[in-house]
C-alpha positions as CSV (number, residue, x, y, z in Angstrom):
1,X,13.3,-12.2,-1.5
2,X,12.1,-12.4,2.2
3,X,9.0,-13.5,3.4
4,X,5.9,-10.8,3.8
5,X,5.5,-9.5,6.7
6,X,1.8,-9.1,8.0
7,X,0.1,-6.4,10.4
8,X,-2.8,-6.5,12.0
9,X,-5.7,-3.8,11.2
10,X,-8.2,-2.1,14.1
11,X,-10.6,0.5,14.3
12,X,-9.6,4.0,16.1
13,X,-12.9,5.8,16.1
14,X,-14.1,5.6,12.6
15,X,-11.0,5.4,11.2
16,X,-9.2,2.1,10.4
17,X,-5.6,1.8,11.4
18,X,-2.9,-0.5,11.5
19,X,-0.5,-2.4,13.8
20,X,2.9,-2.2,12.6
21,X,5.6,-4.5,13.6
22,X,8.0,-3.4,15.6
23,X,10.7,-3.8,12.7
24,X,8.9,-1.8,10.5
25,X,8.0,1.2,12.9
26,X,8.6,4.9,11.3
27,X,10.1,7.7,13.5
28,X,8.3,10.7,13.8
29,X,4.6,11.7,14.3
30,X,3.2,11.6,10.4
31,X,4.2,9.3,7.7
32,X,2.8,10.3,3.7
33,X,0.6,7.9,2.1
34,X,0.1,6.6,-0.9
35,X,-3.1,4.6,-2.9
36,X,-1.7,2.7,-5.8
37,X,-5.0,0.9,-7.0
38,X,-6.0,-1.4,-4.0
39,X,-2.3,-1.1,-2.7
40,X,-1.0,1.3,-0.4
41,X,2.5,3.0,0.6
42,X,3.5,4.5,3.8
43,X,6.7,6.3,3.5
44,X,8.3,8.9,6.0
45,X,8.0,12.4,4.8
46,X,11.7,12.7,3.6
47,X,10.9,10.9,1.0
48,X,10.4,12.1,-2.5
49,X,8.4,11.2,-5.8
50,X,12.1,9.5,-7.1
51,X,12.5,7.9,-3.9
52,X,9.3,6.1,-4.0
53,X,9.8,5.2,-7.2
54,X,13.3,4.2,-6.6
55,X,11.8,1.8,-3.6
56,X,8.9,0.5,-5.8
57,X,11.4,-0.6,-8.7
58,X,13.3,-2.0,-6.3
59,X,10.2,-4.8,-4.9
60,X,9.3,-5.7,-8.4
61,X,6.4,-7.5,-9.8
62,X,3.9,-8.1,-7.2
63,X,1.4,-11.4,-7.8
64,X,-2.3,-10.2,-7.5
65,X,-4.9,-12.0,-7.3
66,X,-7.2,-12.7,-10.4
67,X,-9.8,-9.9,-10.3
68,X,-13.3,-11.0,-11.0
69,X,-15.4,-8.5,-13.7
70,X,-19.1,-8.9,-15.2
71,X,-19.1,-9.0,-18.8
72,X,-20.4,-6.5,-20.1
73,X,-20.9,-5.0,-23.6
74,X,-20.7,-1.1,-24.1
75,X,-24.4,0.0,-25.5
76,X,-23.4,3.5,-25.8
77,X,-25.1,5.4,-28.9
């Protein structure tokens, strides 16, 4: 597997963008996007659901990192 590429995030207005590398540049003027928990997919708009999935399948198992939660216990009645 190759190594991760990384991009660098800005502020355009209020929104937040992102600094692609030139390798990984999309053609056009939109891209669709994607949330997958904290994750999230840009793909150009010729894509469909099977694609994505297709893609997905085909970078496997991502490592996360260890999410921290407060116990809790559920005092519902």
């Amino acid at each position: 597997m190759s190594a991760i590429a990384t991009a660098r995030l800005f502020k355009n207005g209020s929104s937040q963008a992102v600094r692609l590398p030139k390798d990984y540049r999309f053609e056009g003027e939109e891209v669709a996007i994607r949330r997958f928990g904290d994750a999230v997919i840009l793909l150009p708009l010729r894509y469909r659901k099977e694609d994505l999935m297709g893609l997905l399948a085909e970078i496997g198992p991502v490592e996360l990192a260890p999410r921290e939660q407060d116990d809790w216990n559920d005092q519902r009645a």
